[in-house]
mmCIF file of the N, C-alpha and C atoms, coordinates in Angstrom:
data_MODEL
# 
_entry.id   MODEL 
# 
loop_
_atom_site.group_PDB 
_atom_site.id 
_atom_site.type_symbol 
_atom_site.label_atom_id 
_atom_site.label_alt_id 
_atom_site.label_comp_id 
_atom_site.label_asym_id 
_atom_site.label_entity_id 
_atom_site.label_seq_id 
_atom_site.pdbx_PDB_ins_code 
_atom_site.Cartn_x 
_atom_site.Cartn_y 
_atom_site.Cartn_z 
_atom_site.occupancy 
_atom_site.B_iso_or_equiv 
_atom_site.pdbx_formal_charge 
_atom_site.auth_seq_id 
_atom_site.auth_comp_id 
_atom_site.auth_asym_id 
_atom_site.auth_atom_id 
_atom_site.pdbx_PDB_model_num 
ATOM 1   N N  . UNK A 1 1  ? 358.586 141.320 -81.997  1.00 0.00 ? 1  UNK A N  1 
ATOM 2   C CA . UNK A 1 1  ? 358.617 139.935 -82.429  1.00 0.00 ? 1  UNK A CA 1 
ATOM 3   C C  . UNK A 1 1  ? 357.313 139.604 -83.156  1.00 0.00 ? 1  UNK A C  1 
ATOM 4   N N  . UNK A 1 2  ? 357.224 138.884 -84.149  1.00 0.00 ? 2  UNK A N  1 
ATOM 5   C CA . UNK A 1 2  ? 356.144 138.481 -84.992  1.00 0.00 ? 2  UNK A CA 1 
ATOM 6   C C  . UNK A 1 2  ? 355.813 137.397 -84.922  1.00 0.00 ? 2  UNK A C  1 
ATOM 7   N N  . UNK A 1 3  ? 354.534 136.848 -85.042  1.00 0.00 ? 3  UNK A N  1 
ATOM 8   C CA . UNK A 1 3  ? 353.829 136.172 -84.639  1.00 0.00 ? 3  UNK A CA 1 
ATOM 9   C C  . UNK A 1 3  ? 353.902 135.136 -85.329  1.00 0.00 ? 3  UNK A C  1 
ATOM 10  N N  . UNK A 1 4  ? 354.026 133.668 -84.757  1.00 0.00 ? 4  UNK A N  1 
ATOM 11  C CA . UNK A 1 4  ? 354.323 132.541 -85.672  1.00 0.00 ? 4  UNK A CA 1 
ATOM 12  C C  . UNK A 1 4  ? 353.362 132.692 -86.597  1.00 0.00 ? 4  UNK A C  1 
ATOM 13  N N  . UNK A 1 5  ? 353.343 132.393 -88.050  1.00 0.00 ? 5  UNK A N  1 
ATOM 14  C CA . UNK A 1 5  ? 352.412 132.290 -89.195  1.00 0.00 ? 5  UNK A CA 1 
ATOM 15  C C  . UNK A 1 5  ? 351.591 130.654 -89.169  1.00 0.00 ? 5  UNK A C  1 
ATOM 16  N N  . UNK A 1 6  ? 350.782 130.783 -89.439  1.00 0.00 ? 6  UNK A N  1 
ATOM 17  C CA . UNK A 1 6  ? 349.928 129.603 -89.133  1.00 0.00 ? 6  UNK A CA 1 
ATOM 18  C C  . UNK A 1 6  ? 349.812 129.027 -90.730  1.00 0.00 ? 6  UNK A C  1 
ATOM 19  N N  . UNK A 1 7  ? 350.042 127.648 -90.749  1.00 0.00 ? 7  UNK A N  1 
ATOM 20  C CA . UNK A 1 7  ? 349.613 126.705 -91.846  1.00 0.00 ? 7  UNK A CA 1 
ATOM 21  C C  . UNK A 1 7  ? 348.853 125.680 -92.040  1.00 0.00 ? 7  UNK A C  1 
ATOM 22  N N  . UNK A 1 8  ? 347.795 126.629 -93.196  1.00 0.00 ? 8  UNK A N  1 
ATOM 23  C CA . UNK A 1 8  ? 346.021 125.802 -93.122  1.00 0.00 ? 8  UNK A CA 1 
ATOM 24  C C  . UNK A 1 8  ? 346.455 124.775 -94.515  1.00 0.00 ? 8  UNK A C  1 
ATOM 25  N N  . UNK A 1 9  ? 345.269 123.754 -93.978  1.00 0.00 ? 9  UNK A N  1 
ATOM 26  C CA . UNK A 1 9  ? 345.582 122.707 -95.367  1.00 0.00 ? 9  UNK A CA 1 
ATOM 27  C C  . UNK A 1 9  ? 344.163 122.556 -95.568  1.00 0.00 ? 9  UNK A C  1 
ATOM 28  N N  . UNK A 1 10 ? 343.310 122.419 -96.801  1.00 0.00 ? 10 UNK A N  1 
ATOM 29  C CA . UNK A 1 10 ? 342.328 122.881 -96.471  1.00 0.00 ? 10 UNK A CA 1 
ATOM 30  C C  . UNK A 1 10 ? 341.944 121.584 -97.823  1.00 0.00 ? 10 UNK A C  1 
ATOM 31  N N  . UNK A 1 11 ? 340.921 120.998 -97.518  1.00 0.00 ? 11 UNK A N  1 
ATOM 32  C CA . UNK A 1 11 ? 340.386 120.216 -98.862  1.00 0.00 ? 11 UNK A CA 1 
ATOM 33  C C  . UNK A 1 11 ? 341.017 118.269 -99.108  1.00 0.00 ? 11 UNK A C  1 
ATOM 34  N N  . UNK A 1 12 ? 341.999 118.319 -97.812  1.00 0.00 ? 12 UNK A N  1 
ATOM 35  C CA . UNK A 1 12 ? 342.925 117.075 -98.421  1.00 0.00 ? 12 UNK A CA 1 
ATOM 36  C C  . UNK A 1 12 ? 342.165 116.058 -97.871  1.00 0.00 ? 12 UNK A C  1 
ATOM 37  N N  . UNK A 1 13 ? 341.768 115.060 -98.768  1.00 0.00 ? 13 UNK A N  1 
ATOM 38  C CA . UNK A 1 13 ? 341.088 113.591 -97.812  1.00 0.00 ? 13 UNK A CA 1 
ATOM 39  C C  . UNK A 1 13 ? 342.142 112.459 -98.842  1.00 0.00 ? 13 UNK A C  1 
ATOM 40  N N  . UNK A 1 14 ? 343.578 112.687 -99.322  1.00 0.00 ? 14 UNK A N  1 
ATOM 41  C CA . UNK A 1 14 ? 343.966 111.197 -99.664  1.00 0.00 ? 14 UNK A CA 1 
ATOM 42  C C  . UNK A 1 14 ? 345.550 111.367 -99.380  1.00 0.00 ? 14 UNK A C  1 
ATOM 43  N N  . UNK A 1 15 ? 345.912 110.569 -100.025 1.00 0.00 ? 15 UNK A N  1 
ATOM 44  C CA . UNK A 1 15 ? 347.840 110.781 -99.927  1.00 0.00 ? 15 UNK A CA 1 
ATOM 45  C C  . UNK A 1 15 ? 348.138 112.105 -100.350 1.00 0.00 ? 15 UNK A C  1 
ATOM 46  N N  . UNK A 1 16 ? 347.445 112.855 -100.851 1.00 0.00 ? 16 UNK A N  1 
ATOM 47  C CA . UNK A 1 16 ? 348.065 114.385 -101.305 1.00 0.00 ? 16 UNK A CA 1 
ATOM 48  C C  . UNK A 1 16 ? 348.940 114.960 -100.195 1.00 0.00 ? 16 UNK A C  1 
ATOM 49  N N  . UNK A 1 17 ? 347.838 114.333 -98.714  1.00 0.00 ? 17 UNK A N  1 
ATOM 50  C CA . UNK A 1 17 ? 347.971 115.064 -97.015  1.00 0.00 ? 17 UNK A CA 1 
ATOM 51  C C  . UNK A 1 17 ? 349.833 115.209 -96.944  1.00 0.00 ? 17 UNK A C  1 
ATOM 52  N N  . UNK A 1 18 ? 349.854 113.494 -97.661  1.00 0.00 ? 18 UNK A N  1 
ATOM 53  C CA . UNK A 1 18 ? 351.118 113.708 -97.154  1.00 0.00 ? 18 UNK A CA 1 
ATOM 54  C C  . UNK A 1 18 ? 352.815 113.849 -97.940  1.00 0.00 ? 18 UNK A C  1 
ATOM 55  N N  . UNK A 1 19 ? 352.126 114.091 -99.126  1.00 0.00 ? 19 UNK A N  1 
ATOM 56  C CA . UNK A 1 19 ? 352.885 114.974 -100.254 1.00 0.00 ? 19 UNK A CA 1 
ATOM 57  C C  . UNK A 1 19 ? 353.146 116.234 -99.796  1.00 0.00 ? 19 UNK A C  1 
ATOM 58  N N  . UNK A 1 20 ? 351.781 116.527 -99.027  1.00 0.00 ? 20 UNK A N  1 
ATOM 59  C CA . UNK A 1 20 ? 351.789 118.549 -98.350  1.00 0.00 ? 20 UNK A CA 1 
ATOM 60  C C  . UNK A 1 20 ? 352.523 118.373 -97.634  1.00 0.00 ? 20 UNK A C  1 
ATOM 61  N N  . UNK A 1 21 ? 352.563 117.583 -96.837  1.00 0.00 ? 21 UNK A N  1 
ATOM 62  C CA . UNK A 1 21 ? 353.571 117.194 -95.333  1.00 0.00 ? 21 UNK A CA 1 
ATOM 63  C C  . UNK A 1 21 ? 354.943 117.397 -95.428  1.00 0.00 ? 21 UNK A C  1 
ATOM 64  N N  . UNK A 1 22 ? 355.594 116.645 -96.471  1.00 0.00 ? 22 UNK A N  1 
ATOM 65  C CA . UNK A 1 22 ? 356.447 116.492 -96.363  1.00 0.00 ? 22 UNK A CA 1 
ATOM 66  C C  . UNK A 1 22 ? 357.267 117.881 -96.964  1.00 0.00 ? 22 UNK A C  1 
ATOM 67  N N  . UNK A 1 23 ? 356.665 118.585 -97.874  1.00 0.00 ? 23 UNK A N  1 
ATOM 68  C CA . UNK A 1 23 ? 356.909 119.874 -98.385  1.00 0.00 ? 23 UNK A CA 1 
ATOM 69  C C  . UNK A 1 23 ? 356.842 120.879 -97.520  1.00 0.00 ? 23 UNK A C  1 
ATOM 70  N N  . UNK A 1 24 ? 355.514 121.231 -97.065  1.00 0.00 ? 24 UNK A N  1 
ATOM 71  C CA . UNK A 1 24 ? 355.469 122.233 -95.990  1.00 0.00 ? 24 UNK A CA 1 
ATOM 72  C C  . UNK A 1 24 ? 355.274 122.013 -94.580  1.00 0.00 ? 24 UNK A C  1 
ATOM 73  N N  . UNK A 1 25 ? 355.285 120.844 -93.986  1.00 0.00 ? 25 UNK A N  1 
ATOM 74  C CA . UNK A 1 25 ? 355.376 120.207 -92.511  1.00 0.00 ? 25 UNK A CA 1 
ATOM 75  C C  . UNK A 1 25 ? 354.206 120.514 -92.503  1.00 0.00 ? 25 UNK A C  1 
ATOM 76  N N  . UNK A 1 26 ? 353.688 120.059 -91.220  1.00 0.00 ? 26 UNK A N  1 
ATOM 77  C CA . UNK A 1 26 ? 352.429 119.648 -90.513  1.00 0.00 ? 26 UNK A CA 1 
ATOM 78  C C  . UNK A 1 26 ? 351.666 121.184 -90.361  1.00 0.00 ? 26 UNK A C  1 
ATOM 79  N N  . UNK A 1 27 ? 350.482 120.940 -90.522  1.00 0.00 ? 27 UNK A N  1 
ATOM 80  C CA . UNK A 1 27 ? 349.438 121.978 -91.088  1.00 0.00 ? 27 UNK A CA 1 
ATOM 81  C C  . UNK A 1 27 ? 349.380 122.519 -89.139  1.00 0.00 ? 27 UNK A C  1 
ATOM 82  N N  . UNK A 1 28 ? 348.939 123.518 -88.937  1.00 0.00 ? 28 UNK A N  1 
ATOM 83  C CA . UNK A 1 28 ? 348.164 124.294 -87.698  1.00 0.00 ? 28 UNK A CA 1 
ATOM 84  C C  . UNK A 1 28 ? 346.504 123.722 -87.707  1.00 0.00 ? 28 UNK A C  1 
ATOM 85  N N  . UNK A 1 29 ? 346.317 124.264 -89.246  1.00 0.00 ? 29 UNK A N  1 
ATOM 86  C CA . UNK A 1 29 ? 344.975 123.706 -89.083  1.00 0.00 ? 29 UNK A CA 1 
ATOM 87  C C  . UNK A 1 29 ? 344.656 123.060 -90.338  1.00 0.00 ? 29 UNK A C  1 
ATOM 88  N N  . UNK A 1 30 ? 343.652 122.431 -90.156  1.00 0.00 ? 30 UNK A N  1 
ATOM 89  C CA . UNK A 1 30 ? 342.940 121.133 -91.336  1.00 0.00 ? 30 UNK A CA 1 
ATOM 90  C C  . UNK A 1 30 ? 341.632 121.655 -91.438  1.00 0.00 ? 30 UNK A C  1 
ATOM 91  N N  . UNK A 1 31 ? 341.458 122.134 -92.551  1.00 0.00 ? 31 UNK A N  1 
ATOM 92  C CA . UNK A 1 31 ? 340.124 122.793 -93.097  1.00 0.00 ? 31 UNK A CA 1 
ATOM 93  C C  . UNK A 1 31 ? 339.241 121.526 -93.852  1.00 0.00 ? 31 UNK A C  1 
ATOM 94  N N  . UNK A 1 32 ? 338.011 120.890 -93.602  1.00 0.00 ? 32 UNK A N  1 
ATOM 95  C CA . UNK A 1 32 ? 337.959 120.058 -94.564  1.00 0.00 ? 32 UNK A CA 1 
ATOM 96  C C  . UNK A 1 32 ? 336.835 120.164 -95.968  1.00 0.00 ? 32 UNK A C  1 
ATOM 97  N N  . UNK A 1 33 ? 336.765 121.703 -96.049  1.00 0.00 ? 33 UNK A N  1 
ATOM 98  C CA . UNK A 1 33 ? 336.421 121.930 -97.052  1.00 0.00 ? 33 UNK A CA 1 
ATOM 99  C C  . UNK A 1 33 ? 336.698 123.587 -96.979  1.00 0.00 ? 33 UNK A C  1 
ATOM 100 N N  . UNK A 1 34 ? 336.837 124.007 -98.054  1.00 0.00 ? 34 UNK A N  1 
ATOM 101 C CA . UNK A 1 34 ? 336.880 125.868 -98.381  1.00 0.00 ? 34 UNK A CA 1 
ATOM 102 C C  . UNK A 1 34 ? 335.450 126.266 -98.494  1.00 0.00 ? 34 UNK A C  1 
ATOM 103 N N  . UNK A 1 35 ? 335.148 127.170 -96.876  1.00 0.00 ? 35 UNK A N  1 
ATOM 104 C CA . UNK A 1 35 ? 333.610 127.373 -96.669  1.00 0.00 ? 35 UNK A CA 1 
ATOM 105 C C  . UNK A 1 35 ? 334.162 128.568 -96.029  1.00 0.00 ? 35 UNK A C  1 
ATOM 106 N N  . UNK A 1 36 ? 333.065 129.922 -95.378  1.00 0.00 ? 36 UNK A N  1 
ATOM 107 C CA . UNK A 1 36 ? 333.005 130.728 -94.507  1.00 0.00 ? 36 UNK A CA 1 
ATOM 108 C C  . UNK A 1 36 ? 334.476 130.676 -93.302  1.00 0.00 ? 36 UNK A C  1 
ATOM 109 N N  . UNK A 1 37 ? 334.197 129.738 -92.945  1.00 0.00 ? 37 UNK A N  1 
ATOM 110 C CA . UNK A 1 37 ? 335.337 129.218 -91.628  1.00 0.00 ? 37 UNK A CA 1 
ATOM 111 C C  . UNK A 1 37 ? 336.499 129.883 -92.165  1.00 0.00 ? 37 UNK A C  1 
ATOM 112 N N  . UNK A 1 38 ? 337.041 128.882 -92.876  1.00 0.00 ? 38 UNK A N  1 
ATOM 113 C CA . UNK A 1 38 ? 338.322 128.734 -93.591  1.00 0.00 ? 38 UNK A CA 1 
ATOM 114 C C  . UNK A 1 38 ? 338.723 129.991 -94.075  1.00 0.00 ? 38 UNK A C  1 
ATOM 115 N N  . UNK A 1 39 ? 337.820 130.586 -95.350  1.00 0.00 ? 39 UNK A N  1 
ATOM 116 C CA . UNK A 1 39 ? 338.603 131.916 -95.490  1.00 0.00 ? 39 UNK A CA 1 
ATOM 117 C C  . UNK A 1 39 ? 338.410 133.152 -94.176  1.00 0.00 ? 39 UNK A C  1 
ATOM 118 N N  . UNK A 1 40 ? 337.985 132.895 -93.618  1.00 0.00 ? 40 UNK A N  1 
ATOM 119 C CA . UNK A 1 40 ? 338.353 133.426 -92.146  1.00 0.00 ? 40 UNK A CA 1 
ATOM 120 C C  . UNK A 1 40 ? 339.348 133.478 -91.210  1.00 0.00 ? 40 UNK A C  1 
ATOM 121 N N  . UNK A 1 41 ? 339.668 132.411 -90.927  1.00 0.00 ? 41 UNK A N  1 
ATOM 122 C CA . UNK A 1 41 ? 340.244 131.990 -90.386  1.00 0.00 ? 41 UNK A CA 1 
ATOM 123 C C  . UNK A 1 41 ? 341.804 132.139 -90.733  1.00 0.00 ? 41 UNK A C  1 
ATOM 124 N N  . UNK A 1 42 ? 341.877 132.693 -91.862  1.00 0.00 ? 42 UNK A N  1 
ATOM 125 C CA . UNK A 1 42 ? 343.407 132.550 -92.906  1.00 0.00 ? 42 UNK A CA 1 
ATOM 126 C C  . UNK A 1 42 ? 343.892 134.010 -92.403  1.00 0.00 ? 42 UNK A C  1 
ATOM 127 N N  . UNK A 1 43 ? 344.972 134.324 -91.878  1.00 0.00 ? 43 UNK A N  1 
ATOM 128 C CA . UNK A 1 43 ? 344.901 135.671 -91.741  1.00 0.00 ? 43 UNK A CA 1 
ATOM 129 C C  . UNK A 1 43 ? 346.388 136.194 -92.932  1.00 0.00 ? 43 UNK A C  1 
ATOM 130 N N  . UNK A 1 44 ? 346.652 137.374 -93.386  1.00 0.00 ? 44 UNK A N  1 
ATOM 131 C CA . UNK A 1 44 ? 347.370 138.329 -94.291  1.00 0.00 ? 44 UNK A CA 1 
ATOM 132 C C  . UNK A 1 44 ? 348.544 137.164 -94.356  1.00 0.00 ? 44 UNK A C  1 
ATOM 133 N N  . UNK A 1 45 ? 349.365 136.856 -93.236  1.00 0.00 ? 45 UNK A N  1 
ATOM 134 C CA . UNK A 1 45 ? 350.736 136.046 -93.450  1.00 0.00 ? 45 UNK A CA 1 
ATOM 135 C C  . UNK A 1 45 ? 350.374 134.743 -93.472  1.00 0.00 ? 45 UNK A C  1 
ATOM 136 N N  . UNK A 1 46 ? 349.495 133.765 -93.430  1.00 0.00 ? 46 UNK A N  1 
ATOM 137 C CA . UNK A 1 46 ? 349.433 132.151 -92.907  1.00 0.00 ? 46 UNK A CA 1 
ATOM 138 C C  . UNK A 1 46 ? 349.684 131.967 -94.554  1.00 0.00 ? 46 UNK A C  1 
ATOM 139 N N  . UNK A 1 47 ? 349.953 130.831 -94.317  1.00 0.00 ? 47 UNK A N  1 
ATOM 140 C CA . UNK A 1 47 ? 350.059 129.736 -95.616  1.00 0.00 ? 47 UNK A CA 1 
ATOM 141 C C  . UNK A 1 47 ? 349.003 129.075 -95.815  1.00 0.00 ? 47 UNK A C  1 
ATOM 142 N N  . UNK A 1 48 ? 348.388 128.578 -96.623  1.00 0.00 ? 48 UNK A N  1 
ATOM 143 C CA . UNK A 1 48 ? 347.106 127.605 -97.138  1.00 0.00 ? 48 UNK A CA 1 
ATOM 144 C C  . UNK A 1 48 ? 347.886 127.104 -98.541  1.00 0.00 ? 48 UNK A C  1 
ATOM 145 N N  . UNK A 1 49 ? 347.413 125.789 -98.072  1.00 0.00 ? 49 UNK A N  1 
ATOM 146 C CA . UNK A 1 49 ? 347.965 124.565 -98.932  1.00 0.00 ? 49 UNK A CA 1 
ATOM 147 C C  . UNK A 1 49 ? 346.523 124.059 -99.230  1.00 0.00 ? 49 UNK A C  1 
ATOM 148 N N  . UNK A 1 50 ? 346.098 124.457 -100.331 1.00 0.00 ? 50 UNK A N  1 
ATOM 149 C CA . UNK A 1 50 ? 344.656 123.412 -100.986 1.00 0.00 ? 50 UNK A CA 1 
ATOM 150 C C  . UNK A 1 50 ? 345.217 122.211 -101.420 1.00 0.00 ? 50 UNK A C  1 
ATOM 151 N N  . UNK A 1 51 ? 344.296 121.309 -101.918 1.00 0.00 ? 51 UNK A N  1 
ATOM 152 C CA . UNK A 1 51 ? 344.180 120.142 -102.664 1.00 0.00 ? 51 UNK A CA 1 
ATOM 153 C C  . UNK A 1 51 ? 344.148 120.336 -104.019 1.00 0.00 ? 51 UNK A C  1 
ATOM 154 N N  . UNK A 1 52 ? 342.720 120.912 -103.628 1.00 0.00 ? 52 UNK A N  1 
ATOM 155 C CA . UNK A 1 52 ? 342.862 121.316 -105.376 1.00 0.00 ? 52 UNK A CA 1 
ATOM 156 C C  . UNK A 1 52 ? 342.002 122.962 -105.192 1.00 0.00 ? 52 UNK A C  1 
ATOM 157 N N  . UNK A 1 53 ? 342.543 123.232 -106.722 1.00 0.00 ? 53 UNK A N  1 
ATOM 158 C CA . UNK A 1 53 ? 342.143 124.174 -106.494 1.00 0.00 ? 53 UNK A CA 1 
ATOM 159 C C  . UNK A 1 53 ? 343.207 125.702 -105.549 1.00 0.00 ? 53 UNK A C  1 
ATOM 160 N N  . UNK A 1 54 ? 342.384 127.069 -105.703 1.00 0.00 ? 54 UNK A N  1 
ATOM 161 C CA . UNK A 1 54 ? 342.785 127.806 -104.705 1.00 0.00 ? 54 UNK A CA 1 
ATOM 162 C C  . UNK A 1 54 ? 341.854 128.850 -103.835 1.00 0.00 ? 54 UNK A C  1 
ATOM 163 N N  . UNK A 1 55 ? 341.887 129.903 -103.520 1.00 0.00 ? 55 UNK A N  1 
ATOM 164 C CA . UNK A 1 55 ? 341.463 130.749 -102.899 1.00 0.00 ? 55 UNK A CA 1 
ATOM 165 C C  . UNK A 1 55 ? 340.128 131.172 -103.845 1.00 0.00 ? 55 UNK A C  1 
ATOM 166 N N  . UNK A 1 56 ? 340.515 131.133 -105.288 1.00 0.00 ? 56 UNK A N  1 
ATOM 167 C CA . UNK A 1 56 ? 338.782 131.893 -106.313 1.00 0.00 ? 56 UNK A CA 1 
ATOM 168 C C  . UNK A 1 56 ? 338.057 130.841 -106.440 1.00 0.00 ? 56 UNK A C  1 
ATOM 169 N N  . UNK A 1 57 ? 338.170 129.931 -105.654 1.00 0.00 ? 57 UNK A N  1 
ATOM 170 C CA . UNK A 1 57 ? 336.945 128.790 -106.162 1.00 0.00 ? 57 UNK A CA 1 
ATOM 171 C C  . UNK A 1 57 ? 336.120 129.414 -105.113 1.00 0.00 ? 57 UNK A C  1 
ATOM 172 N N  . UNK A 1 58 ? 334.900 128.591 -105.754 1.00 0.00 ? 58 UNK A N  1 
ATOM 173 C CA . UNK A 1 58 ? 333.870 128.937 -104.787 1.00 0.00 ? 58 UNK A CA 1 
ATOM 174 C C  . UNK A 1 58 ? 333.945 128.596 -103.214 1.00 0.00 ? 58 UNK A C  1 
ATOM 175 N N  . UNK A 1 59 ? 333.175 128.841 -102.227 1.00 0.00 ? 59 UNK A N  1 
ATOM 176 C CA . UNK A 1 59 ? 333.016 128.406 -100.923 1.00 0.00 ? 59 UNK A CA 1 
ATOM 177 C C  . UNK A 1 59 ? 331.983 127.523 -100.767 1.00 0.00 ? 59 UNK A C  1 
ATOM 178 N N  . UNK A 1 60 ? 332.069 126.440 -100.236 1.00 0.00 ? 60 UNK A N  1 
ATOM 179 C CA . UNK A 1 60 ? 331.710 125.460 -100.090 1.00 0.00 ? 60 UNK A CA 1 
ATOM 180 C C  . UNK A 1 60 ? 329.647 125.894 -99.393  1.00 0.00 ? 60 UNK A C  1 
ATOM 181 N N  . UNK A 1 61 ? 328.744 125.099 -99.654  1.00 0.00 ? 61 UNK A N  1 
ATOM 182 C CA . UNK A 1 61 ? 327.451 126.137 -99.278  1.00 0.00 ? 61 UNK A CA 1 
ATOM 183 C C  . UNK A 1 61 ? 327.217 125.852 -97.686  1.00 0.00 ? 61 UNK A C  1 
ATOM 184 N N  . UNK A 1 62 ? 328.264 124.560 -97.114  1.00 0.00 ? 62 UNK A N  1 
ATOM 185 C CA . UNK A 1 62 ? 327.811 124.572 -95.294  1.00 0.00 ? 62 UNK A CA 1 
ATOM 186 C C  . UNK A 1 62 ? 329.389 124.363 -95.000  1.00 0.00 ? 62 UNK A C  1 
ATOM 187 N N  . UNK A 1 63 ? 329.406 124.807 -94.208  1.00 0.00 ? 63 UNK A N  1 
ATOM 188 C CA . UNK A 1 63 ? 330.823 124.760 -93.065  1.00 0.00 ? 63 UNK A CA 1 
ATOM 189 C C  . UNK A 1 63 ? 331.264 123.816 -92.739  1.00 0.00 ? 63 UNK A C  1 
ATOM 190 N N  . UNK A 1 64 ? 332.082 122.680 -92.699  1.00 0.00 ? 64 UNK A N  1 
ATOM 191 C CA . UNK A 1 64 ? 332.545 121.629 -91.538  1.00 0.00 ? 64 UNK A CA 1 
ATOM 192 C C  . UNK A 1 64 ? 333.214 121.993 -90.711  1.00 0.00 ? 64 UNK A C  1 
ATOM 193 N N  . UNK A 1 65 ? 333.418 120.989 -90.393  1.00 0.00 ? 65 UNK A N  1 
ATOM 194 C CA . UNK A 1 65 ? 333.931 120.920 -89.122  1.00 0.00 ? 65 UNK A CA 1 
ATOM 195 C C  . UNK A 1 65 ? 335.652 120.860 -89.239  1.00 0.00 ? 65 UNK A C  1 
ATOM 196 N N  . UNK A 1 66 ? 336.648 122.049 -88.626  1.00 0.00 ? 66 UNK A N  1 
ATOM 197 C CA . UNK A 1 66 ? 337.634 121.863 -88.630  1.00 0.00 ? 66 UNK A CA 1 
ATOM 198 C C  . UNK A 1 66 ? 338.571 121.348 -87.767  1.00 0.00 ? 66 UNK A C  1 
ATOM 199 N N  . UNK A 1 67 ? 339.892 120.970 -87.928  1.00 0.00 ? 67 UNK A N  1 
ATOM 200 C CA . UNK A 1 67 ? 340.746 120.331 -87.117  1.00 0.00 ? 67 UNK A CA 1 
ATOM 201 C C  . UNK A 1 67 ? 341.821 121.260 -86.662  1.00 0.00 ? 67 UNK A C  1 
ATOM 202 N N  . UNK A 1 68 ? 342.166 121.783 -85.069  1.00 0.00 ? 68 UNK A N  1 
ATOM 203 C CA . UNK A 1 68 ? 342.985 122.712 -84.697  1.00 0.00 ? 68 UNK A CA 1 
ATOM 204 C C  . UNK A 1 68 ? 343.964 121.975 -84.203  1.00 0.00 ? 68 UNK A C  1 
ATOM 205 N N  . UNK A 1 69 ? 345.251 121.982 -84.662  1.00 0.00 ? 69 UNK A N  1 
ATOM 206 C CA . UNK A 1 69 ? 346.891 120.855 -84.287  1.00 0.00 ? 69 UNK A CA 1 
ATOM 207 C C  . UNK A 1 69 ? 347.234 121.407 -83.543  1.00 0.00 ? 69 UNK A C  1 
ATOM 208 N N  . UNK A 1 70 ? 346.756 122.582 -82.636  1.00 0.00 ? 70 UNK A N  1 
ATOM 209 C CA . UNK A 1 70 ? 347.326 123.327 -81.108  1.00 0.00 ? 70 UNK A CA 1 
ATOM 210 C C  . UNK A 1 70 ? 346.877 122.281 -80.219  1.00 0.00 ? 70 UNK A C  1 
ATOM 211 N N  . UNK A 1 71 ? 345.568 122.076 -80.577  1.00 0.00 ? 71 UNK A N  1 
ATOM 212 C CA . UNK A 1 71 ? 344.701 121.168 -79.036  1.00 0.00 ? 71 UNK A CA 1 
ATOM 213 C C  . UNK A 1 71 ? 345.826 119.252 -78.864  1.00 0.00 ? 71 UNK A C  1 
ATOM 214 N N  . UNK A 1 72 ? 346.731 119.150 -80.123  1.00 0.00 ? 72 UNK A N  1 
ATOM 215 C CA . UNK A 1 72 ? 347.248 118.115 -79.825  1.00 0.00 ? 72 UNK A CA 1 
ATOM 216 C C  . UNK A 1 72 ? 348.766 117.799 -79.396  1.00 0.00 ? 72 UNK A C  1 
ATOM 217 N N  . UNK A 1 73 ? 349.118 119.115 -79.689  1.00 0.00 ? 73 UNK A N  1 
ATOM 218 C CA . UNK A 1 73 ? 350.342 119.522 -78.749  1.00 0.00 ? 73 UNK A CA 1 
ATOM 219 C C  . UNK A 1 73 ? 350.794 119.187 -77.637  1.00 0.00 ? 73 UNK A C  1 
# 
């Protein structure tokens, strides 16, 4: 059996959130910027839904702080 795939949203601070929402349902996790964390955190199968932008932009130069949608389960 394979492992549920996890879906990161990474970058969204306006109504985009919920344009993503309604397309790909509710994120696993909320990245709030593309830094160290984030492309970490993404593993071979998950989905990532940016704002803008994708994966070749740069990484952000400090980390925030992310949001995990398990702990609200």
């Amino acid at each position: 059996m394979l492992p549920p795939r996890c879906v990161h949203y990474i970058g969204f601070k306006d109504d985009r959130y919920w344009n993503a929402f309604r397309i790909w349902g509710g994120p696993v996790m909320i990245h709030r910027r593309w830094d160290r964390i984030a492309k970490h955190d993404i593993g071979p199968d998950d989905v990532a839904i940016f704002a803008e932008g994708d994966e070749h932009q740069p990484l952000a130069d400090y980390n925030a702080t992310d949001i995990d949608e398990r702990w609200l389960w």
